[in-house]
C-alpha positions in Angstrom: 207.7 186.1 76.7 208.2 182.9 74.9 208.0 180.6 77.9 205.0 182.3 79.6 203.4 182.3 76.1 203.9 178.2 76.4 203.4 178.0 80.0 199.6 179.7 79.6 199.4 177.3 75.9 200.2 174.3 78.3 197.4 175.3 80.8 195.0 176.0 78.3 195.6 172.6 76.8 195.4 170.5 79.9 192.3 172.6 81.0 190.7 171.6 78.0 192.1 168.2 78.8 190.0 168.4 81.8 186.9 169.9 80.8 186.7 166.8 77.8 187.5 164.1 80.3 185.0 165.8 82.9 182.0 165.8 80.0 182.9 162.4 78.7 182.8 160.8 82.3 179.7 162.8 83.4 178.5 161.8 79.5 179.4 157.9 80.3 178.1 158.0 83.9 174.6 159.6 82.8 174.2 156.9 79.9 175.0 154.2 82.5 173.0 155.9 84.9 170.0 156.2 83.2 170.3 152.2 81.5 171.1 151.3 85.3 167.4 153.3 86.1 165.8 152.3 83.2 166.6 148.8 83.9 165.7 148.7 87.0 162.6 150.4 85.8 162.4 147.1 83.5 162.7 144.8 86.5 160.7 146.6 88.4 157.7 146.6 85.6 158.7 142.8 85.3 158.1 141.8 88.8 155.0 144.0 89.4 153.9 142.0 86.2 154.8 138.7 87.3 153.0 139.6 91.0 149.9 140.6 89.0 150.1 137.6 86.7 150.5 135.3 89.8 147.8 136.7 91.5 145.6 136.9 88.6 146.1 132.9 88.0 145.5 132.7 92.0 142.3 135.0 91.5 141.3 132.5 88.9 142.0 129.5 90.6 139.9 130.6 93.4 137.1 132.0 91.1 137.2 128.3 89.3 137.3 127.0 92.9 134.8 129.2 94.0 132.5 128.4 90.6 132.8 124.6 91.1 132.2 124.6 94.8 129.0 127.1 93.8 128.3 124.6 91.3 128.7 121.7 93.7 126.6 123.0 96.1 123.7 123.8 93.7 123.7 120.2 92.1 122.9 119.0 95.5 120.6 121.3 96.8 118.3 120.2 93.5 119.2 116.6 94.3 118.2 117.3 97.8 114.8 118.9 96.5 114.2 116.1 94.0 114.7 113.8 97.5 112.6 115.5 99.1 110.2 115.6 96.7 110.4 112.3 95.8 109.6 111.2 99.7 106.8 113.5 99.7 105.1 112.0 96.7 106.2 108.1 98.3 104.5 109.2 101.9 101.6 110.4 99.4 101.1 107.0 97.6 101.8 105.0 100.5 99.2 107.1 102.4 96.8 107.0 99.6 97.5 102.9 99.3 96.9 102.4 103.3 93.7 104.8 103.3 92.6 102.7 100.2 93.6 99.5 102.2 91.7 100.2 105.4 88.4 101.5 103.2 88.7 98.1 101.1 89.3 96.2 104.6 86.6 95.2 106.7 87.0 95.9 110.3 87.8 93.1 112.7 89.8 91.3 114.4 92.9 89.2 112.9 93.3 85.2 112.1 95.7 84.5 115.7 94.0 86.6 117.9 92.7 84.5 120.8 89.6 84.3 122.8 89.1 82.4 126.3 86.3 79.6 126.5 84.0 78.9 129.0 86.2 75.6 129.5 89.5 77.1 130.0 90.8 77.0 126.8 92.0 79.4 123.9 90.8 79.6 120.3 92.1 81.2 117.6 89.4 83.4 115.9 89.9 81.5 112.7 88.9 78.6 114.8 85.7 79.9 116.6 82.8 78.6 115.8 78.9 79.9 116.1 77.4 79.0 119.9 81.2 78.6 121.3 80.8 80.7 124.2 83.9 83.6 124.9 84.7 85.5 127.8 82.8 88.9 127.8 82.9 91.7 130.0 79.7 93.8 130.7 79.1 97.6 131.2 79.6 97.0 135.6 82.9 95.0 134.6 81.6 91.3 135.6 82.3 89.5 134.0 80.8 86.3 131.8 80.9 83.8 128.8 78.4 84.2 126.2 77.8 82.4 122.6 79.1 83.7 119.7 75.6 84.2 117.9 76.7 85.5 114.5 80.0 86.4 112.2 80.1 90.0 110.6 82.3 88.6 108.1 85.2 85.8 108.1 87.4 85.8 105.4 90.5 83.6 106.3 92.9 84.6 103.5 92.6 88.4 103.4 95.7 90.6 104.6 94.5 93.9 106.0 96.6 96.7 107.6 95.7 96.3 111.8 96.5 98.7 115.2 98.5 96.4 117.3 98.5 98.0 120.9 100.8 97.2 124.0 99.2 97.8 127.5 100.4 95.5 130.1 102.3 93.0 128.6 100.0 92.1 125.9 99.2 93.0 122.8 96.0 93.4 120.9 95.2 93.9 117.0 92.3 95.1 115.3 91.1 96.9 112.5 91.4 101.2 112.5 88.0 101.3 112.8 87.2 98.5 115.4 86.1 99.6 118.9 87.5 99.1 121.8 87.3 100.2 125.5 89.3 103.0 126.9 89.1 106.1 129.1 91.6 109.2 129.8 91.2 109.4 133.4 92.1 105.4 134.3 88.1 104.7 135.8 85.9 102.4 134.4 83.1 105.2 135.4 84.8 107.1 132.4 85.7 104.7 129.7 83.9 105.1 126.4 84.5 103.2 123.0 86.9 104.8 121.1 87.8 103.1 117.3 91.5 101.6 117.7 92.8 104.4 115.1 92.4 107.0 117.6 94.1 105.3 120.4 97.2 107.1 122.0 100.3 106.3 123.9 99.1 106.8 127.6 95.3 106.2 127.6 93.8 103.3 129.4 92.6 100.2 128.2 91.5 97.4 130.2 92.9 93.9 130.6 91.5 90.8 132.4 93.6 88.6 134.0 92.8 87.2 137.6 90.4 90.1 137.5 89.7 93.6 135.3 91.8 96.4 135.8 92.9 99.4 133.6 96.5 99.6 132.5 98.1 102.3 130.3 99.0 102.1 126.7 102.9 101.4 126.2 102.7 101.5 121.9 100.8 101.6 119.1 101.9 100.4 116.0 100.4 99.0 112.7 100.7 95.8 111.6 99.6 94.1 108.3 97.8 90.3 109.0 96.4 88.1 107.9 92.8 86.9 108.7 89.2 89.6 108.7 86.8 88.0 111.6 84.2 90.1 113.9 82.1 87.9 115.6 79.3 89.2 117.8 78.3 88.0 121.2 74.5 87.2 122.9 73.9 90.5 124.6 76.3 92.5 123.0 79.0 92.3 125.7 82.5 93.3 125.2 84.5 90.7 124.5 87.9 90.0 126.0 90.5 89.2 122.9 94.0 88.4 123.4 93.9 89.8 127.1 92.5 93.4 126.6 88.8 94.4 126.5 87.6 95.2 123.1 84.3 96.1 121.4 82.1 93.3 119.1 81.4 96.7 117.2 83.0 98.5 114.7 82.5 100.8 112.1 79.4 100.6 109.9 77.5 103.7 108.6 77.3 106.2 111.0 81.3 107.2 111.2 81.1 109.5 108.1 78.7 111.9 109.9 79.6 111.7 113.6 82.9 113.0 114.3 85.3 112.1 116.2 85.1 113.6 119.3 81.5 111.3 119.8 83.1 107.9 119.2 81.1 106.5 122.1 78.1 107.1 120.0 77.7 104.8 117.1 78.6 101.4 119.2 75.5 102.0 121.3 73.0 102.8 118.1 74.3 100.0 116.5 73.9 97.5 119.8 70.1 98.5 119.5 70.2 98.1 115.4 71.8 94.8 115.7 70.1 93.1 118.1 71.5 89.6 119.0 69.5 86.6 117.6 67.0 85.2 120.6 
């Protein structure tokens, strides 16, 4: 009985042996368990931080980039609208300066444009004289030289703003509001005067060479010059300047009531108000 008693003692002992070593290891493994959890827990938290963090300073970097390239964009959009207004107001006062120009300006013709004598040579308008007499075309297109009779006005230091047109190889200036002789259809039958401001690219003026024929308008440009001279001929021909056909007439008094449209008017009503001297 002894040795049974001691056997079962033995059994009980190492048992309880067991059941301590079991708790303590199940005890250790939990604890390291949950510090292995919670620290990856930790890490976890850590890196989800540092994402957030890194994308918050990339969100911010591209909010600052986004802010300055707003800002960027603004600054030059008002510096593009002060430009634009600044052009604006330019074109204004340079309009402004050339309408005040051409209303201070008499009409006419400039200091170097040439005339053709009755003895074959040319003459500077600034160095015509009265009863020089200047080839003239008349309203069949013959041609003939009559005396300069009279001067509108010949001022030999004034600078005025001038319409310098192309056709055919040469080039005539003269005031906005000077006449001269041109037609949309290229015949004679149709030409009417028509002031040099509303001359356009294509019309046709006429030139005299070996003989008068109509050419087409290659440019018109303006030109400032110097030199204000309108001289009128006997009969009230037109008079051939520089190579092209232009009108002794220009504007006087009746512009600001006809329009524009009736050009061919007022050069006729002032041939019969302005009669050449007998």
């Amino acid at each position: 009985g002894l040795v049974s008693h001691r056997r079962v003692h033995r059994r009980r002992r190492v048992r309880r042996h067991r059941r301590v070593r079991r708790r303590h290891r199940r005890r250790v493994c939990g604890r390291r368990c949950r510090f292995l959890k919670a620290h990856q827990a930790r890490l976890r938290a850590m890196h989800i931080r540092r994402a957030w963090l890194a994308r918050l300073r990339r969100s911010r970097a591209l909010r600052r980039q986004l802010h300055l390239r707003r800002a960027r964009m603004r600054r030059l959009l008002a510096h593009r609208r002060r430009m634009a207004a600044f052009l604006r107001r330019r074109r204004a006062i340079i309009a402004a300066q050339r309408a005040r120009a051409r209303r201070r300006h008499k009409p006419c013709f400039p200091a170097h444009a040439q005339v053709l004598l009755q003895d074959g040579q040319r003459k500077r308008m600034d160095e015509l004289a009265h009863g020089d007499a200047v080839l003239t075309v008349g309203s069949d297109m013959t041609t003939a030289f009559k005396e300069v009779y009279f001067f509108g006005h010949r001022e030999s230091e004034a600078r005025a703003p001038f319409q310098c047109i192309k056709a055919g190889g040469k080039e005539l200036c003269l005031s906005a509001d000077h006449f001269l002789v041109a037609s949309n259809s290229g015949l004679w039958a149709d030409a009417f005067p028509l002031r040099a401001a509303h001359v356009s690219v294509g019309q046709t003026v006429w030139q005299h060479g070996e003989k008068t024929e109509g050419v087409k308008v290659e440019e018109v440009a303006e030109k400032w010059l110097t030199g204000l001279y309108n001289p009128y001929t006997l009969d009230n021909n037109l008079i051939v300047v520089d190579g092209l056909v232009a009108s002794t007439h220009s504007s006087w008094f009746l512009e600001s009531v006809v329009p524009s449209s009736m050009d061919w008017l007022p050069p006729s009503v002032y041939e019969a108000r302005l009669p050449p001297a007998p």
